[in-house]
Every structure is written in structure tokens, then in C-alpha cells.
C-alpha positions, 0 to 999 in steps of 0.5 A: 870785883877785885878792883872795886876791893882793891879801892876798898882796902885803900880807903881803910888805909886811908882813914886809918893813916896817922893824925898827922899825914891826915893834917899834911895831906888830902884823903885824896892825896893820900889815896895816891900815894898809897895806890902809888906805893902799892903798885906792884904787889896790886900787879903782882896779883896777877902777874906771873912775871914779877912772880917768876922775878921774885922766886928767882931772887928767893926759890924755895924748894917745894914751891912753884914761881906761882906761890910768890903772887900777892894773895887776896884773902877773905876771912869771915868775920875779918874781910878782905886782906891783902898779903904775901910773902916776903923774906927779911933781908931776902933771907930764905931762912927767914920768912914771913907774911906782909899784911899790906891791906886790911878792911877788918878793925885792927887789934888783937883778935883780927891779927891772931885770926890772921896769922892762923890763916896764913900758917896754913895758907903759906905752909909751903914757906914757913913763915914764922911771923905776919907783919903789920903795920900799926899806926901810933894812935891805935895803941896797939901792941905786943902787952895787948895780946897777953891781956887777950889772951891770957892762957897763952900768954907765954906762947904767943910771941909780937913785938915791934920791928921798925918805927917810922918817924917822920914830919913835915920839912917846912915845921922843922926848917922853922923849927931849926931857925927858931931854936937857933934864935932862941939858944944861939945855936946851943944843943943839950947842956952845953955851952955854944959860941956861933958866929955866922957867915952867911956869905960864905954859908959857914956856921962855926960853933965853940963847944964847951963840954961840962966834963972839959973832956972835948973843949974847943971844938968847933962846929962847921956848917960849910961847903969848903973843901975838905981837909986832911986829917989832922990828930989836933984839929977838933974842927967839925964839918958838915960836908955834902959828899962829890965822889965816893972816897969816904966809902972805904972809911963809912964801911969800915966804920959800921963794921967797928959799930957791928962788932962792938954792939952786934944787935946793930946788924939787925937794927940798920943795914949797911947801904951798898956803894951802888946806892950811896952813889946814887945819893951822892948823885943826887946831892943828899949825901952830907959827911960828918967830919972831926979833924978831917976825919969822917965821923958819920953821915946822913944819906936821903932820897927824893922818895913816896913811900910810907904815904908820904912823899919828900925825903927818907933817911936812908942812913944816919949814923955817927960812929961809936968814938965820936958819940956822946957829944951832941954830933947826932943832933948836930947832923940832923939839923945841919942836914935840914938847913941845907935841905931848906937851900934846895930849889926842889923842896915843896910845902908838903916835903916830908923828912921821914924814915924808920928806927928800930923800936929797940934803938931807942937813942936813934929814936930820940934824937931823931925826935929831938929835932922835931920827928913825929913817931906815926907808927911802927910794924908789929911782928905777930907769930903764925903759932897762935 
């Protein structure tokens, strides 16, 4: 019975998958990815030891290893749903219930019934708030549950957390070229110079700003070795990373980007050296340099999650002195020229990752280039 429901609930999943994963890929290719994707909550239904695992990695007193088992719910004018307990930043002070599967309609109603149930199903943790995901074509959001539900319309607490912006890697690689055959290499409203050597894969761009504040810097796509930092060199790089040196200066970075702009912390998470090594091992770790200093960077994984399978973002950031000057969509683009150099790339690749709702410039310049917004998770109160 239950994996006759299971394979219910993911094919709701898959009908209710954004238009354009739809256009990507079969409902059969679809159906995989997400089994794939989740595999070990399906396990965790039944399996005590990755429930042990989980509630050595977060104990809460009062609760037993048996409490952290995904949970399979069925509510009456709802359905089945599929959930469990989760901790943002595997903070135990900051519970909440993952809605990983449902077969109900979504919208406001379904999800405030929802959340009644796991206040009193997972009283032991707390939590404060059920996460969902939404898909963008739904227009579902936090406005719709005021206009539900009027009298409590200032009790009742959703907002958005994270959104997923994605598109296929063959639409942008052809997109990059196009743009760059059209406007010569120009982004925004600046004047660019480019000449291209294609032998030496080396692309350097003049840029001209309109306020003369940052003339004559030259952008450089190349795989040359780095070099020193020099104070009046204006030359800007992309660099695919070999070792970890510029772990040091990308961690002293982001702490500059915390404490002059705090909500950062909640927005982006700082990748640890563990996994930035990973990706340099891969070959998806590309440096951002001005004048041989490390000026930002992009870091991917070949991944399948989000019910997609290509590369997700794990980190894109430029740091606060060198923004306002175009280098975000510079960066990006640059990455997915070197992207389309790979011999492991497949027609289906995706290019996608998540984006705080409320870091709106990261949303735009990620759109900018050619990503879609397919959706976000919408966090809803358990105190409805």
C-alpha cells in the first residue's frame, strides 16, 4: 500500500513540475529524478538507522531517534502527504516540517490544514513553520492567505525563503554566443572593446564606464596563470581554481559581505573548504580576479536534485567593493562559455540553483543571463 502511495504522490509531483522542466524533460524522466531525489526520506520511512543518524546529528530532549522518521500522513479532504522534520542550518532552535509530497490541490486552505496538523503531530519539536515548495506557475503566495483568511490576517505568518532559478545549459550556451555577436561583447550600458583569441581561449574586453570612475578595465577570459596583485592593474580574469589558496581571501571576503549587509548570513551560507575542494577537484571552481586579486567566484556540482539533472550553483558571489560594475553578469557568462568547453555536458544539462527571495539583485542578474524563475518554497506558520 504504501508504495503504491509513494508512486501516487510522485506522479502529482510530476504533473505539478514547472512548464519548463515539462519542456526539458519526459513525465518519465521526471518521475526518476524525483524517486531519485527522494530516496532517502522514501528510506527514512522505515529505517531506523537513518533516523538514529538524524537525531545524533540534531537530539532534541524529549524525543526519541524514532520521532525523526519521515511520516506518512493522510488528512480527510487533503490526502496523503509526505513529511518530516527538519532543522534550518541543522539548527535545533529552528525547527520546522518539510512537505516533501502531497496528492491535495495546492493552495491556501490545503496548506493551512496542513500546518494545524503538524503542530499537533510534531509538538514534540516545535516547529514554527511547514515548508512547501511552490511552482511559479501556480501564483501561490504569502498575499493569498490574508485574502483567505481575512480575520487573521495579522496573525498569520508565510513568506518565501528560497528561489530556484534554472535553464537549460544548450538555451544559455546559445544565448551567450548570440549576445555576443549581436553587442560585441557589451553588458548593460557600457561601452565594450573585444578582441578574441581563440587559440589562446583569451577574451579581453575594454570597459569604458559612463561616470569614468573605473575606465580601461580590461576583462580577461583565460586559462593563463595568475598573477600577483598589483594596486594599478585593472585587468579582470576568470581563472578555473587548481588548489585551495584563495580559500583564505573568498572566507575573509564573505565575512567583509556579513558584516556590512547582516541579512547576507540568512540569504547564502559560506561553502566549507571540504566542499570547495570538492568542486575544485571537479574542475567547477572559476575565480574572479581584478588586478590578481580574488574579486568573487562561481562554484558547481554535477548534480540531480530540484528534478533536474546538470549543474547547480553552489556559490556565486562578488564581493562588496567590486560591485556595481557589471562583473556578476560577467562571471556568469564567462562560466557557462567554459561550461559549453567540457566533454561531459549533455543536451539536457541544466544550469540552476536557489536565490533567496529577498536578494533581489542576485535574482536579476541570474535572470539576466538567461535563468528562469521556476518556483520557490513558501514558508507557512504552524499557528494558524
Amino acid at each position: 500500500m504504501t508504495d503504491y502511495v509513494i508512486e501516487q504522490l510522485i506522479e502529482s509531483r510530476v504533473a505539478r513540475a514547472s512548464l519548463l522542466l515539462r519542456q526539458v524533460y519526459t513525465d518519465q524522466q521526471l518521475y526518476q529524478q524525483f524517486t531519485q531525489e527522494l530516496a532517502e526520506d522514501i528510506e527514512r520511512l522505515t529505517r531506523d538507522d537513518l533516523a538514529e543518524l538524524f537525531y545524533q546529528l540534531v537530539p532534541v530532549t524529549g524525543v526519541s531517534a524514532q520521532d525523526y522518521k519521515t511520516r506518512m500522513v493522510f488528512l480527510e479532504l487533503v490526502g496523503h502527504i509526505l513529511c518530516g522534520i527538519r532543522f534550518r542550518g541543522m539548527d535545533i532552535t529552528r525547527p520546522f516540517v518539510n512537505i516533501e509530497l502531497i496528492d491535495a490541490p495546492l493552495n491556501p486552505a490545503t496548506l493551512a490544514a496542513i500546518s494545524r496538523h503538524v503542530r499537533q503531530d510534531f509538538k514534540a519539536f516545535g516547529p514554527h513553520y511547514i515548508q512547501c515548495y511552490i511552482p511559479s506557475h501556480m501564483h501561490i503566495g504569502p498575499t493569498d492567505f490574508i485574502e483567505e483568511y481575512p480575520a487573521k490576517a495579522y496573525s498569520i505568518k508565510a513568506h518565501w525563503d528560497y528561489r530556484i532559478l534554472a535553464a537549460p545549459l544548450s538555451a544559455l550556451i546559445e544565448g551567450f554566443l548570440k549576445e555576443e555577436t549581436l553587442n560585441k561583447g557589451r553588458f548593460n550600458e557600457e561601452a565594450l572593446k573585444m578582441d578574441t583569441d581563440i587559440d589562446n581561449q583569451l577574451v579581453e574586453v575594454d570597459l569604458i564606464k559612463n561616470n569614468g570612475s573605473d575606465s580601461n578595465l580590461n576583462f580577461v577570459n583565460a586559462t593563463a596563470a595568475e598573477t600577483p596583485p598589483n594596486s594599478n592593474d585593472k585587468t579582470v580574469k576568470l581563472i578555473p581554481a587548481t588548489s585551495l589558496t584563495f580559500y583564505p581571501d573568498y572566507e575573509q571576503g564573505y565575512k567583509t559581505m556579513v558584516a556590512q549587509l547582516p541579512q547576507q548570513k540568512e540569504w547564502t551560507e559560506m561553502m566549507s573548504a571540504y566542499e570547495m575542494q570538492q568542486g575544485v577537484n571537479n574542475g567547477l571552481v572559476y575565480l574572479l580576479k581584478v588586478g590578481g586579486k580574488l574579486a568573487g567566484l562561481m562554484a558547481l556540482e554535477r548534480s540531480n536534485s530540484l528534478g533536474m539533472s546538470g549543474y547547480y550553483v553552489n556559490e556565486n558571489i562578488v564581493f562588496n567593493r567590486y560591485r556595481g560594475l557589471g562583473l556578476g553578469k560577467w562571471l556568469q557568462q564567462s562560466v557557462i562559455e567554459r561550461l559549453a568547453e567540457r566533454s561531459d555536458w549533455q543536451r539536457t544539462d541544466m544550469l540552476f540553483g536557489t536565490i533567496h527571495h529577498d536578494n533581489q539583485s542576485a535574482i536579476q542578474c541570474a535572470k539576466s543571463i538567461g535563468r528562469e524563475d521556476i518556483g520557490g518554497y513558501l514558508w507557512v506558520s504552524t499557528a494558524l
